[in-house]
Backbone as JSON Lines, residues from 0, in Angstrom:
{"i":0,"aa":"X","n":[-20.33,17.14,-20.92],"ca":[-20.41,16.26,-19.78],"c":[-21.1,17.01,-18.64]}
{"i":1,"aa":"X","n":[-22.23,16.3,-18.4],"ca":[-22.6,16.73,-16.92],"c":[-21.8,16.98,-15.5]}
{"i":2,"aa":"X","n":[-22.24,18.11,-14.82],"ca":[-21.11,18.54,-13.49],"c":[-20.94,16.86,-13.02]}
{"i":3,"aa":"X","n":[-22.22,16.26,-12.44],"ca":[-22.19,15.08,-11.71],"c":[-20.96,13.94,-12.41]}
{"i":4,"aa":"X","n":[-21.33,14.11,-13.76],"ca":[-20.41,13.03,-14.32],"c":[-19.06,13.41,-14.25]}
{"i":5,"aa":"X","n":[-18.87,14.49,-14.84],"ca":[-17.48,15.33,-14.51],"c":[-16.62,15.02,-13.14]}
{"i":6,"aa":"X","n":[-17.25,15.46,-11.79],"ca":[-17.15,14.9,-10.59],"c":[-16.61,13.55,-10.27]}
{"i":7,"aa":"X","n":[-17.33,12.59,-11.14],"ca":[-16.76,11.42,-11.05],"c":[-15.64,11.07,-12.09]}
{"i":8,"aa":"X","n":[-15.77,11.52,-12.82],"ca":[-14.96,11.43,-14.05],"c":[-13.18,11.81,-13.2]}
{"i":9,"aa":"X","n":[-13.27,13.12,-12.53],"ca":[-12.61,13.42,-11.85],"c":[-12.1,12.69,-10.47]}
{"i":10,"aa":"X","n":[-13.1,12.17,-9.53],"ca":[-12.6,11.21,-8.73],"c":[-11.9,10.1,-9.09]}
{"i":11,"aa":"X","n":[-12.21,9.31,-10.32],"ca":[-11.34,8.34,-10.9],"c":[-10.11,8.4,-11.05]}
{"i":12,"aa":"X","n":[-9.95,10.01,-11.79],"ca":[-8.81,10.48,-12.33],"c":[-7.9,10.4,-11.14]}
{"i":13,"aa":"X","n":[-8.36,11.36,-10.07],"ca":[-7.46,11.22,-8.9],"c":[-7.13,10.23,-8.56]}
{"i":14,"aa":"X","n":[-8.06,9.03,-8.4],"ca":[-7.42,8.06,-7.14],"c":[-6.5,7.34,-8.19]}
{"i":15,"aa":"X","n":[-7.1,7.36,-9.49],"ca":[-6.14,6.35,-10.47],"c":[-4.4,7.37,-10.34]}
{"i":16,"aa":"X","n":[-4.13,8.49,-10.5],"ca":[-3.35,8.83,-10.45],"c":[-2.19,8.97,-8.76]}
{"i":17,"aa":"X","n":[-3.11,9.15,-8.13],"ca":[-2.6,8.53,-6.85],"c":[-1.91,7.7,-6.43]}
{"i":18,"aa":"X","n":[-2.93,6.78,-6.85],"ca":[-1.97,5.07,-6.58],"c":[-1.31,4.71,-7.54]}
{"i":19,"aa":"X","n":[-0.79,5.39,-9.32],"ca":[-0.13,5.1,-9.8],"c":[0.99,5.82,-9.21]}
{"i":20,"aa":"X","n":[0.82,7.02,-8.6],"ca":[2.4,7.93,-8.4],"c":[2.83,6.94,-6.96]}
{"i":21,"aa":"X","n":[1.94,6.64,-6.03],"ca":[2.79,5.83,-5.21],"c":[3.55,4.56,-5.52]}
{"i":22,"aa":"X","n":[2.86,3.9,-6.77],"ca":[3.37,2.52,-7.14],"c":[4.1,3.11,-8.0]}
{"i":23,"aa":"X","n":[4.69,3.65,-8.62],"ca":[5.76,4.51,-9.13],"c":[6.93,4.73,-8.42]}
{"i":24,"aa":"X","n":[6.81,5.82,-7.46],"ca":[7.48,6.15,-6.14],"c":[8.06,4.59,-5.54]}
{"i":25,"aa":"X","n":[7.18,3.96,-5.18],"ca":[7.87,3.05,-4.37],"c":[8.88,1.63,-5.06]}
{"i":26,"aa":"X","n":[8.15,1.81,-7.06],"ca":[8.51,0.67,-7.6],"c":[9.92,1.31,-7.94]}
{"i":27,"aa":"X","n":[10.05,2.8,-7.9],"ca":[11.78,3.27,-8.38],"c":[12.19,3.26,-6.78]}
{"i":28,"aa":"X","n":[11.91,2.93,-6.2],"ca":[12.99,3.11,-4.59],"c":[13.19,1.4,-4.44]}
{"i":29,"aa":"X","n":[12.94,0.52,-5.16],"ca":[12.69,-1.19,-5.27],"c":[13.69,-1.52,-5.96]}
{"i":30,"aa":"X","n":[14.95,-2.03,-5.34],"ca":[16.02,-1.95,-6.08],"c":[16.35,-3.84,-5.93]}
{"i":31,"aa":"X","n":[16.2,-4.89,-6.93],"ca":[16.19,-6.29,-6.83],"c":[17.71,-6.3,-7.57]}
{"i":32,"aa":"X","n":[18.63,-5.72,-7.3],"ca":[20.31,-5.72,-7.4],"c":[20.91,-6.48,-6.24]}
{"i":33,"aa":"X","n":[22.16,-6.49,-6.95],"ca":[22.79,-7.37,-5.89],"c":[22.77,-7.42,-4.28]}
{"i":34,"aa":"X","n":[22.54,-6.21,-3.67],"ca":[22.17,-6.57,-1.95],"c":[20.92,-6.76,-2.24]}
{"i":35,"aa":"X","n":[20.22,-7.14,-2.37],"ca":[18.6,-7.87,-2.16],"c":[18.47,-9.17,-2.24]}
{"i":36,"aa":"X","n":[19.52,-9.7,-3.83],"ca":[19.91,-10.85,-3.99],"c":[20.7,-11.94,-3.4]}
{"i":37,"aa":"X","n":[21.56,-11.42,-2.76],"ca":[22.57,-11.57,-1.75],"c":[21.88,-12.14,-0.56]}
{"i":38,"aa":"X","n":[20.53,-11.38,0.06],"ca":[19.92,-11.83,1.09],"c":[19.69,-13.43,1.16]}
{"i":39,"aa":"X","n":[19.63,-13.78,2.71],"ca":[18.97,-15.25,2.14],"c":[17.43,-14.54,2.67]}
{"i":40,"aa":"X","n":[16.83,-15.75,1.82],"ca":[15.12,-15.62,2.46],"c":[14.21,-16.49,2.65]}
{"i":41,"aa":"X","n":[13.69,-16.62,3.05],"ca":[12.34,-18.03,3.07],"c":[12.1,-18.59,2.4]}
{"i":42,"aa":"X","n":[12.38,-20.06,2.28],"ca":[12.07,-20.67,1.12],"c":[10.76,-20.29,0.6]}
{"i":43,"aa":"X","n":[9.93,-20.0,1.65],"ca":[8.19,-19.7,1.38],"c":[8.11,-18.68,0.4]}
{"i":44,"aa":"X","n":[8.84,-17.52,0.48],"ca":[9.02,-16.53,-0.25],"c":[8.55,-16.61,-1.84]}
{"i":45,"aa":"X","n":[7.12,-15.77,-2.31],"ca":[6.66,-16.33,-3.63],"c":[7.87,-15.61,-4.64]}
{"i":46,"aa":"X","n":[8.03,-15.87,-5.56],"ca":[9.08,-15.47,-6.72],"c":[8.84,-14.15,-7.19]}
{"i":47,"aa":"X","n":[10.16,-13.54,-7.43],"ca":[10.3,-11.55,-7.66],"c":[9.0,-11.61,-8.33]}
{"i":48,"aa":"X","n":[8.86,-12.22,-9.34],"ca":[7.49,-12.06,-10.6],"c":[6.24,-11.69,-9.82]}
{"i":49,"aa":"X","n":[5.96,-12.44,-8.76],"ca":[4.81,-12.51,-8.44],"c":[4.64,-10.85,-7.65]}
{"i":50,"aa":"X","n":[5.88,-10.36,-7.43],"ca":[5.32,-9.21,-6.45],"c":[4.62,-7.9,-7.24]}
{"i":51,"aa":"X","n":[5.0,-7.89,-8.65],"ca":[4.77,-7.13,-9.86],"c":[3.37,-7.11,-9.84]}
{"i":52,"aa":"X","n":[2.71,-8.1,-9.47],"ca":[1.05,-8.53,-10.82],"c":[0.3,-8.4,-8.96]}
{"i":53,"aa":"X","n":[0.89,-8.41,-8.46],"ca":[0.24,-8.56,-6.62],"c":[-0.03,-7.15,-5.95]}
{"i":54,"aa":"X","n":[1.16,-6.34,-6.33],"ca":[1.35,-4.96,-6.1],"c":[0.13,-4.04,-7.24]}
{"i":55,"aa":"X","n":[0.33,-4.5,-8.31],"ca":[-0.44,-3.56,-9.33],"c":[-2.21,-4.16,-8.95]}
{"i":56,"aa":"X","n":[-2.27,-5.11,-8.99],"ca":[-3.87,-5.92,-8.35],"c":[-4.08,-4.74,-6.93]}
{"i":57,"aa":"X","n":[-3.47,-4.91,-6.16],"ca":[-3.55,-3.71,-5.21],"c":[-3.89,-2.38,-5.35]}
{"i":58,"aa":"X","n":[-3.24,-1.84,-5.91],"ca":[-2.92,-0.48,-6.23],"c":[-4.48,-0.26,-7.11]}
{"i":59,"aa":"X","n":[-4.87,-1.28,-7.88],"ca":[-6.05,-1.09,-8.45],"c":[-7.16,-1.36,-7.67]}
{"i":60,"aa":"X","n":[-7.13,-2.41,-7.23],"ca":[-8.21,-2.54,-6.1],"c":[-8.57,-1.08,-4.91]}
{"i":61,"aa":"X","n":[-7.25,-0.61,-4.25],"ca":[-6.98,0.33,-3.81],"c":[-7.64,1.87,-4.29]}
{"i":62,"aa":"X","n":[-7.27,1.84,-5.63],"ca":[-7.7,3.17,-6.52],"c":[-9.6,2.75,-6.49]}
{"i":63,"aa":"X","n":[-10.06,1.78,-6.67],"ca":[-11.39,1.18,-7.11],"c":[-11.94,2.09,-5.49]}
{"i":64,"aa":"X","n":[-11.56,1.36,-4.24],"ca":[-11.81,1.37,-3.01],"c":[-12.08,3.08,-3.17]}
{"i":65,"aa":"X","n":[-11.03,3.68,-3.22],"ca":[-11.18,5.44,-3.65],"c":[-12.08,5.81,-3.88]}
{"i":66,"aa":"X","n":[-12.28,5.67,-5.34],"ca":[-13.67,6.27,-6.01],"c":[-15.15,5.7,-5.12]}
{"i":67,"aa":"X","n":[-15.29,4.32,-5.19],"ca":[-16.18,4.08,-4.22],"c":[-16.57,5.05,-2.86]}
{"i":68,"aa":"X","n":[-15.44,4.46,-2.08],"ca":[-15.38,5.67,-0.98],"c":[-16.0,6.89,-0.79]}
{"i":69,"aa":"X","n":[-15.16,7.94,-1.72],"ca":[-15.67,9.1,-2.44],"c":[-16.9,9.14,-2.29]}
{"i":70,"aa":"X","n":[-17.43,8.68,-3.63],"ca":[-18.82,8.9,-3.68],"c":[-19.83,8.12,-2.21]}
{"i":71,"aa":"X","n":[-19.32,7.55,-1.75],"ca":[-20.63,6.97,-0.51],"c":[-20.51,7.78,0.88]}
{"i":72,"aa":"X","n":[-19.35,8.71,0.79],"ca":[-18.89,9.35,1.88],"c":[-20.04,10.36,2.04]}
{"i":73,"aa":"X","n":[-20.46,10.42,3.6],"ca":[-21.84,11.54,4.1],"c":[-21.46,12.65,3.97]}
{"i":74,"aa":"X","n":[-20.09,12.89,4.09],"ca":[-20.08,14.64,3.96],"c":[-18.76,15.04,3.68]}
{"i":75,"aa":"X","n":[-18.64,16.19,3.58],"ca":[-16.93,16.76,2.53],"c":[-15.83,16.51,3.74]}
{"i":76,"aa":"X","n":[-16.44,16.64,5.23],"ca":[-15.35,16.31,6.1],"c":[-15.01,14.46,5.97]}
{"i":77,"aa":"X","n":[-15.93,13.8,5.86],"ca":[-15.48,12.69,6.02],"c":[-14.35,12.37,4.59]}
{"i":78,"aa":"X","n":[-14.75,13.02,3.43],"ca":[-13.78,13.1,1.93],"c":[-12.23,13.31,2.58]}
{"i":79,"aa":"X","n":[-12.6,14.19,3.45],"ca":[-10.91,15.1,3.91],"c":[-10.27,13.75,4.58]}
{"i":80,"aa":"X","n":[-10.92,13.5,5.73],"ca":[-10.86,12.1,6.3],"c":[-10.24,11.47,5.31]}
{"i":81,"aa":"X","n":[-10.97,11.38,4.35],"ca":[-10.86,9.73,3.4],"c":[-9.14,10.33,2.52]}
{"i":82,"aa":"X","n":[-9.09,11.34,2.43],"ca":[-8.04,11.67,1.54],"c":[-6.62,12.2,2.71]}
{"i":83,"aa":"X","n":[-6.79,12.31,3.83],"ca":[-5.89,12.14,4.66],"c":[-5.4,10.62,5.15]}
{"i":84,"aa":"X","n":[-6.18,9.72,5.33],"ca":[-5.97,8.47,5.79],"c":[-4.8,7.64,4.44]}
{"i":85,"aa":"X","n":[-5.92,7.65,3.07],"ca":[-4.9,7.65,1.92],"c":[-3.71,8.03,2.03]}
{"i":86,"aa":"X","n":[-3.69,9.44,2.09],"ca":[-1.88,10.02,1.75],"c":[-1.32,9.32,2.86]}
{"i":87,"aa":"X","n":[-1.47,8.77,3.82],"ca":[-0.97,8.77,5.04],"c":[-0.19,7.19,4.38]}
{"i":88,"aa":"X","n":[-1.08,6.21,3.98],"ca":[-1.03,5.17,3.82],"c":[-0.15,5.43,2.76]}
{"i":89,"aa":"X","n":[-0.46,5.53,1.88],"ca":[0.91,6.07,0.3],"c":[2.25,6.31,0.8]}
{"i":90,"aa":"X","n":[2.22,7.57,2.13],"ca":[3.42,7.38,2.11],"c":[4.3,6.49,3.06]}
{"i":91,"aa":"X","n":[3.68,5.67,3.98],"ca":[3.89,4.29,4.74],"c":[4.25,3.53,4.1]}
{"i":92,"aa":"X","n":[3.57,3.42,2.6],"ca":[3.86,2.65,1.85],"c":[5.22,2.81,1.27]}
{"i":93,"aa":"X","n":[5.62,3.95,0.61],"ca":[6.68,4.38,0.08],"c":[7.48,4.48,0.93]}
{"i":94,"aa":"X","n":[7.68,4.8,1.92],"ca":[8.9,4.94,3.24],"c":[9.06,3.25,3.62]}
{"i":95,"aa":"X","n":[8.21,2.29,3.98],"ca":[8.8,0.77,3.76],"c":[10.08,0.57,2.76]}
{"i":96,"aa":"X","n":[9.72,1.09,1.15],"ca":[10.27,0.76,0.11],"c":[11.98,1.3,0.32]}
{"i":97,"aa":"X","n":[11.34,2.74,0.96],"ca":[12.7,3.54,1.08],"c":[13.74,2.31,1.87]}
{"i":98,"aa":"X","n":[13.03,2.52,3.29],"ca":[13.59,1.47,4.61],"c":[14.74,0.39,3.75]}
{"i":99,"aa":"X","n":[13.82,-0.28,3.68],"ca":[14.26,-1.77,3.47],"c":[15.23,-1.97,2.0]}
{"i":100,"aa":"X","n":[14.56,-1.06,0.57],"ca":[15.3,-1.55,-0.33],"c":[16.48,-0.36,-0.58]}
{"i":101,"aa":"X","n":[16.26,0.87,0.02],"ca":[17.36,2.37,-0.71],"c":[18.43,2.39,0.82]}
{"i":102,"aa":"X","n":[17.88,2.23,1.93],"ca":[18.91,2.14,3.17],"c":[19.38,0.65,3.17]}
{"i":103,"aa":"X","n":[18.89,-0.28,3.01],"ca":[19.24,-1.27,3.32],"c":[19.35,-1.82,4.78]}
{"i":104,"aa":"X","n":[17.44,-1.67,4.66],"ca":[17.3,-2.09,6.33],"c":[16.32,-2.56,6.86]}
{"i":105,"aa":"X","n":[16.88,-3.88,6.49],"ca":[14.99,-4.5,6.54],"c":[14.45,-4.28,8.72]}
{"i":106,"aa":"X","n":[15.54,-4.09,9.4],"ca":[15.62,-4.02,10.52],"c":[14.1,-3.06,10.73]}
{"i":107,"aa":"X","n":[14.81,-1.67,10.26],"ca":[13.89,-0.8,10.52],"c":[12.62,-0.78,9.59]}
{"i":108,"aa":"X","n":[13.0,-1.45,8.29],"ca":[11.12,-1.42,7.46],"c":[10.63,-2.53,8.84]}
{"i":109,"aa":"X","n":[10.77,-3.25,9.0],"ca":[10.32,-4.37,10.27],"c":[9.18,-3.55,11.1]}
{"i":110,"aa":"X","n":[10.29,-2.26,11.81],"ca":[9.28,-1.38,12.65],"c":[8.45,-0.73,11.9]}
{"i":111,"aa":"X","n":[8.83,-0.25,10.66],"ca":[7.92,0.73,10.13],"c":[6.62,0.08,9.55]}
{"i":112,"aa":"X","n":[6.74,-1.39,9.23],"ca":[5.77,-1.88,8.63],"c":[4.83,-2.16,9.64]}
{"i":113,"aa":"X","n":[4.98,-1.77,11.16],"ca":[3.42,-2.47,11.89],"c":[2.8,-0.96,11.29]}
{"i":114,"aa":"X","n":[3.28,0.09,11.42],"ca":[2.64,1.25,11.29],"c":[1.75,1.58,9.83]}
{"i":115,"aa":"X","n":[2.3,1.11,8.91],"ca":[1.44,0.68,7.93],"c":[0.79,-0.27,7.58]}
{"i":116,"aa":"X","n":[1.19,-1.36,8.5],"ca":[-0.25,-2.19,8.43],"c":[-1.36,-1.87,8.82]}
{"i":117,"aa":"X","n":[-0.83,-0.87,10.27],"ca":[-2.24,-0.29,10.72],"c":[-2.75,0.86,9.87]}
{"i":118,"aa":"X","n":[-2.19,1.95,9.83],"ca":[-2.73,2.33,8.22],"c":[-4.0,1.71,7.1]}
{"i":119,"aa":"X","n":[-4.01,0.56,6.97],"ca":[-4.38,-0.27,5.93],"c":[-5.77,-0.45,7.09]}
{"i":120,"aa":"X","n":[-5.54,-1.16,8.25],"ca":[-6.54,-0.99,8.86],"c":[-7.79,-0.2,9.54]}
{"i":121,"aa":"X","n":[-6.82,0.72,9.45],"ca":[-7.76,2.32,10.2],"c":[-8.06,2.27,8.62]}
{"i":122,"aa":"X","n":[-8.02,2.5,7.69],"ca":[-8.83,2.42,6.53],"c":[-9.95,1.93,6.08]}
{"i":123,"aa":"X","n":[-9.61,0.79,6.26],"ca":[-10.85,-0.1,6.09],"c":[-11.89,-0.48,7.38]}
{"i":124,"aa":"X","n":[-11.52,0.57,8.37],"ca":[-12.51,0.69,9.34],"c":[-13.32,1.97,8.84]}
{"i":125,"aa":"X","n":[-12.28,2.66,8.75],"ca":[-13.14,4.71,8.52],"c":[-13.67,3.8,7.24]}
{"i":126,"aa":"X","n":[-13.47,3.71,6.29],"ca":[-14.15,3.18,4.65],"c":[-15.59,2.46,5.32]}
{"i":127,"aa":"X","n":[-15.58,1.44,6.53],"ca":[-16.4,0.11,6.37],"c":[-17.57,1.2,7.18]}
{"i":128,"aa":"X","n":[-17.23,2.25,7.77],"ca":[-18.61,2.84,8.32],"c":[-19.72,3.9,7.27]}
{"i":129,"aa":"X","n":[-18.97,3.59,6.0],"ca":[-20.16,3.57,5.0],"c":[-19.55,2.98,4.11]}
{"i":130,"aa":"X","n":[-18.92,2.39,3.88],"ca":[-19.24,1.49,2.72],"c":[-18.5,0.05,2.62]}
{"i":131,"aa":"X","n":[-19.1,-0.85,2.95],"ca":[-18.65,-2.3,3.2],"c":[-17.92,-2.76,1.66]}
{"i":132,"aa":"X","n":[-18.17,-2.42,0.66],"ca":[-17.72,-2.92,-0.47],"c":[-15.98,-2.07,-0.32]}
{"i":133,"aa":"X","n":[-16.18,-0.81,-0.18],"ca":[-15.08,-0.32,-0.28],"c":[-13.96,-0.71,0.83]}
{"i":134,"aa":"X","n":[-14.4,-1.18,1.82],"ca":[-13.35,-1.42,2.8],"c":[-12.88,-2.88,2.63]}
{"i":135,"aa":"X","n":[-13.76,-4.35,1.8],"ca":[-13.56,-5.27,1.43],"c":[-13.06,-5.13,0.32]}
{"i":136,"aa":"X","n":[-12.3,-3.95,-0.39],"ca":[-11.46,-4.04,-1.46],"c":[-10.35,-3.72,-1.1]}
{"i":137,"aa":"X","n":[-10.15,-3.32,0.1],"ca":[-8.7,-3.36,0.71],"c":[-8.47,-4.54,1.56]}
{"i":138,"aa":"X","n":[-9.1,-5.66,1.9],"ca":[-9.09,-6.98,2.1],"c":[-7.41,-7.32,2.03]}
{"i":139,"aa":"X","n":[-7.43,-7.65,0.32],"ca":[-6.05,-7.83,-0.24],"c":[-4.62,-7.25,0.27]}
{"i":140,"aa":"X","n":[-5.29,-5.88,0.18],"ca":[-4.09,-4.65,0.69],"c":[-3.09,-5.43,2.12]}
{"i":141,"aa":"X","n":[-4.14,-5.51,3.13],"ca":[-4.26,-5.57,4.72],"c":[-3.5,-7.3,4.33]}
{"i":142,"aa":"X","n":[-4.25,-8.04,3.57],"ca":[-3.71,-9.68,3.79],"c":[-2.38,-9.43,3.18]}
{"i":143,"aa":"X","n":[-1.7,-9.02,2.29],"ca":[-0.43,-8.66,1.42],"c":[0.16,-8.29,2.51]}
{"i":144,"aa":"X","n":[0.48,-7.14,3.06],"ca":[1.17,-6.76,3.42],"c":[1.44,-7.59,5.22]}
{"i":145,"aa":"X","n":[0.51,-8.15,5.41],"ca":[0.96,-9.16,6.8],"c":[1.48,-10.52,5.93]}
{"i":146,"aa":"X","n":[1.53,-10.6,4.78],"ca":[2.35,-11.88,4.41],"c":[3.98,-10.85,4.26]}
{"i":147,"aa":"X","n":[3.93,-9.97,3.59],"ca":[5.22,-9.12,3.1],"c":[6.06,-8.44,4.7]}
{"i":148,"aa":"X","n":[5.3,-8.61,5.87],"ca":[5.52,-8.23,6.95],"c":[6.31,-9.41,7.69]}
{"i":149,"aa":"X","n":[5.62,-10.27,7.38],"ca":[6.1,-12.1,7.45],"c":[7.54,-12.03,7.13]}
{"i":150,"aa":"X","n":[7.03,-11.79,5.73],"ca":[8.93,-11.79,4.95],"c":[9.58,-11.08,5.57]}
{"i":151,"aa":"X","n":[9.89,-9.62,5.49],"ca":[10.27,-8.95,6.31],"c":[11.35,-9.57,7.92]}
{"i":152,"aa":"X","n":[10.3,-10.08,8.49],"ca":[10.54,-10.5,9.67],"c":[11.8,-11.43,9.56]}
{"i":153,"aa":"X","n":[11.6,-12.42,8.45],"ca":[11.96,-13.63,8.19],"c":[13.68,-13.32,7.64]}
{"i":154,"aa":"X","n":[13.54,-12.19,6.77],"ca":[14.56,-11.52,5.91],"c":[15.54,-11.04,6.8]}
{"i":155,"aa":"X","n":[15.06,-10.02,7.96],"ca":[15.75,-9.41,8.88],"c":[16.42,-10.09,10.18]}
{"i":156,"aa":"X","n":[15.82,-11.61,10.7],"ca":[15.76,-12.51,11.33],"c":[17.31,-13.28,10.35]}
{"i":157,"aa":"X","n":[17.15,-13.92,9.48],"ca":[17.97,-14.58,8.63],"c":[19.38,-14.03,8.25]}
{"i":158,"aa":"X","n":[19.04,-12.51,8.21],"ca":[20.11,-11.77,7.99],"c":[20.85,-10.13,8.62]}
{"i":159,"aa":"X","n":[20.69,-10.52,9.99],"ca":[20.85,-9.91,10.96],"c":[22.22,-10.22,11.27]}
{"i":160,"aa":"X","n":[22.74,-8.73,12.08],"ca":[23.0,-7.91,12.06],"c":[22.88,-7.01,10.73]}
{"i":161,"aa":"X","n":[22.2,-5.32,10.64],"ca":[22.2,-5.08,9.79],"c":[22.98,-3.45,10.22]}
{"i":162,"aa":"X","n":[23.61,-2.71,9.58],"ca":[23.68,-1.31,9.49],"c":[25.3,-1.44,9.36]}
């Protein structure tokens, strides 16, 4: 294998492994047992099933956005950039999961989730100043999580007092 191909061969590897260890991480801190069940929630609320095939569509789109990224990025500082903004977001992501499903507090995922929404956004801004494809593959990411922010709201609102 050529260095160049190797390189990429390797960027794949990473981002695919990345966003599987966060969707990992956050799918074992995702506990749909009896206090989750217990909650009331929005009728709007799409069904447990759907969050499975919504989350993994993400996480791939997400990993795709990566490699893209990567390679269109002008220089090794903007990579650092691109791979700091990521971890940052991974673990926003995973600390929601913690919040809301291992403490039992949708109160505080509430606050924690503007901070990773913005996350999602400072992303797909640093991404969109070179590469428009890659920052329109976090589209999904950014629309998901202001519907899941929705819930959230709705969850903590409905079933308040919490701690």
């Amino acid at each position: 294998m050529s260095r160049p191909r190797a390189r990429q061969a390797r960027a794949v590897l990473v981002a695919a492994l990345a966003a599987l260890a966060v969707a990992v991480v956050g799918g074992t801190l995702t506990d749909l047992g009896p206090w989750y069940q217990a909650l009331r929630k929005p009728a709007w609320q799409p069904p447990d099933a759907a969050f499975g095939l919504i989350w993994t569509t993400i996480f791939a789109l997400s990993a795709v956005c990566g490699v893209v990224a990567w390679r269109r990025a002008p220089s090794a500082s903007t990579r650092e950039w691109l791979l700091g903004l990521f971890a940052m977001n991974g673990f926003l992501n995973v600390f929601w999961s913690l919040l809301f499903f291992r403490f039992k507090r949708p109160d505080w995922a509430l606050t924690e989730v503007v901070a990773f929404w913005l996350s999602i956004a400072l992303l797909m801004v640093f991404v969109g100043r070179f590469s428009r494809l890659g920052a329109l593959l976090l589209a999904p990411y950014l629309i998901w999580v202001t519907v899941a922010a929705a819930l959230n709201f709705e969850v903590a609102r409905l079933n308040a007092p919490f701690g």
